[in-house]
C-alpha positions, -999 to 999 in steps of 0.1 A, spaced: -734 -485 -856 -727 -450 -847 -713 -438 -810 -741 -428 -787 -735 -403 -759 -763 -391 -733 -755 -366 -705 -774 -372 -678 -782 -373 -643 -800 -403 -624 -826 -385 -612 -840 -373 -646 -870 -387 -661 -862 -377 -695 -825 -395 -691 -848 -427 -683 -869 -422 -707 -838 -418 -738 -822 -444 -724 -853 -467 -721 -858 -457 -758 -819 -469 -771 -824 -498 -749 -856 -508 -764 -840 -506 -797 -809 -524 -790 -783 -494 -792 -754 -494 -764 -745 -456 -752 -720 -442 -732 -736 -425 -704 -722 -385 -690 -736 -379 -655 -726 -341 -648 -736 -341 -616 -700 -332 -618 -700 -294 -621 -669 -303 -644 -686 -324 -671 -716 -302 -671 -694 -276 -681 -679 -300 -710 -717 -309 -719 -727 -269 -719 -703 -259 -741 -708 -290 -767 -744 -289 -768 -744 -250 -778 -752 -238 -745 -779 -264 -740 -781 -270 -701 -812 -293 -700 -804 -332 -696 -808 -353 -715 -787 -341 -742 -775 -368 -771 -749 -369 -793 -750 -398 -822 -716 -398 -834 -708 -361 -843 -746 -350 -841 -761 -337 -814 -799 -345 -817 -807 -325 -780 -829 -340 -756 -858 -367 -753 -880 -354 -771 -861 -344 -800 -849 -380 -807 -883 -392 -804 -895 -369 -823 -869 -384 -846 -881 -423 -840 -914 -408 -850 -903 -397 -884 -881 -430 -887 -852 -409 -889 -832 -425 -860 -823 -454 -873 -807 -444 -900 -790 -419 -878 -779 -448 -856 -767 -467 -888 
């Protein structure tokens, strides 16, 4: 299965939301809360200068927010992604 990063912060209904999604699906993640100005920065910079949370990375691809990776589920892309 292929590494799943969200950055996040805890009071982010979209971060619930993705990770309520991976959850429901069975998919572990490594969670980024940049609440630390620090990591935001790091998260900025990888996601293109994206500096809405959620954003999610499956292994090397970064599929950007909530709605974009249900938008994926939707298509029945994600699994394979997560593959």
């Amino acid at each position: 299965m292929s590494k799943v990063q969200i950055y996040t912060t805890n009071w982010c209904p979209y971060c619930n939301a993705a990770k309520s999604l991976l959850h429901d699906k069975g998919v572990s993640y490594e969670e980024i809360d940049v609440t630390d100005p620090s990591l935001r920065d790091a998260m900025i910079q990888r996601a293109h200068g994206r500096r809405t949370v959620p954003q999610i990375f499956i292994g090397e691809t970064h599929v950007g927010g909530y709605d974009d990776m249900a938008a994926l589920e939707r298509r029945g892309q994600l699994d394979p992604l997560l593959a």
